[in-house]
C-alpha positions as CSV (number, residue, x, y, z in Angstrom):
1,X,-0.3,-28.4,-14.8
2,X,1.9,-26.5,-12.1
3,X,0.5,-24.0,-9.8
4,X,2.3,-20.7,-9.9
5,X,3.9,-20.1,-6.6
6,X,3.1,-17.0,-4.7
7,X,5.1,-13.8,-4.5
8,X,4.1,-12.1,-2.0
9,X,3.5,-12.2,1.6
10,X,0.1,-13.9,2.7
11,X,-0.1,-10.3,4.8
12,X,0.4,-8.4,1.5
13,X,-2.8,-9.8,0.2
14,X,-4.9,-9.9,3.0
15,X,-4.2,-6.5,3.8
16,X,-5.1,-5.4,0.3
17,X,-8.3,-7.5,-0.1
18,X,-9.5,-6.1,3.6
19,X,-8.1,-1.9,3.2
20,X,-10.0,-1.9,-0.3
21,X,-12.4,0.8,-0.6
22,X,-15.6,-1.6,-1.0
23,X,-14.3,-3.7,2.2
24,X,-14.1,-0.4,4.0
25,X,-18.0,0.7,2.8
26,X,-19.4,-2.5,4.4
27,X,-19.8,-3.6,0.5
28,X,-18.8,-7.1,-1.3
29,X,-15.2,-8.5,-2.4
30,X,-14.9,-11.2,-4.8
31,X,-12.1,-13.2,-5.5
32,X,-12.0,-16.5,-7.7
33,X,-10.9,-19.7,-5.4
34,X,-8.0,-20.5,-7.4
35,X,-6.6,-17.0,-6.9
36,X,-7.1,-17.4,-2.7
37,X,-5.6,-21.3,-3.2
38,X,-2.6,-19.4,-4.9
39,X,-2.4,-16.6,-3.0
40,X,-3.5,-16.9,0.6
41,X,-5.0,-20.2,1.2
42,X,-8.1,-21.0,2.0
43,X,-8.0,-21.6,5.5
44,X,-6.0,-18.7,6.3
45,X,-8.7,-16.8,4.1
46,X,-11.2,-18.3,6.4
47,X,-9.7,-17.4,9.5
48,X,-9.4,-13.4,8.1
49,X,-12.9,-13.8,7.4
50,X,-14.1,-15.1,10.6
51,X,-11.8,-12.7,13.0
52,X,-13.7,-9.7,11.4
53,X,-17.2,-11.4,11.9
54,X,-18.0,-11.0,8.0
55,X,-19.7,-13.3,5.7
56,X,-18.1,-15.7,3.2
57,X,-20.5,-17.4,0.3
58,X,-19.1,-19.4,-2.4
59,X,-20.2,-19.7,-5.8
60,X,-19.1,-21.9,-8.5
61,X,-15.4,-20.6,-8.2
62,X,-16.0,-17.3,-6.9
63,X,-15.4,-16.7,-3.0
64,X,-17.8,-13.5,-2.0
65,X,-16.9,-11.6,1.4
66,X,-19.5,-9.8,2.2
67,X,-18.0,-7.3,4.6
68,X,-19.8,-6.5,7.5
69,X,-21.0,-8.3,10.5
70,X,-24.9,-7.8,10.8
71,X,-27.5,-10.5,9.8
72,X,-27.8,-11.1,5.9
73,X,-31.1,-12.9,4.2
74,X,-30.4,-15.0,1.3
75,X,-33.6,-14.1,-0.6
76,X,-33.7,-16.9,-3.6
C-alpha cells in the first residue's frame, strides 16, 4: 500500500495544529499517528512539541498534545 505524499508545507500544518482555538485555551489536540507520519513527521512533531514545553501522550494510534506547560497527573 503507498503512502499519500504530502501537500503542504510541514509549516502549514504545524502552524494550524498549534493557532487552533483549543491549542490557544491550554486545552488538548489529537491527531491520529498516521496523519503526523503523513503530514509532519514524527520527529519534527516532537521537536514542535518540546520547543513549547507541552505534553505529548500516545494512545493506540492517537497522538494527544496536551497544550500547556504545567505539571499534569495521570490519574488511572
Amino acid at each position: 500500500m503507498q503512502m499519500a505524499l504530502r501537500r503542504t508545507s510541514p509549516d502549514v500544518w504545524i502552524n494550524q495544529i498549534f493557532s487552533a482555538k483549543a491549542a490557544r485555551r491550554g486545552a488538548v489536540v489529537r491527531r491520529s499517528v498516521a496523519w503526523v507520519e503523513r503530514e509532519i513527521g514524527h520527529d519534527r512533531f516532537i521537536a514542535e512539541i518540546r520547543s513549547r514545553g507541552y505534553h505529548l501522550v500516545r494512545t493506540a494510534d492517537q497522538f494527544i498534545v496536551i497544550c500547556h506547560a504545567g505539571p499534569i497527573d495521570i490519574l488511572f
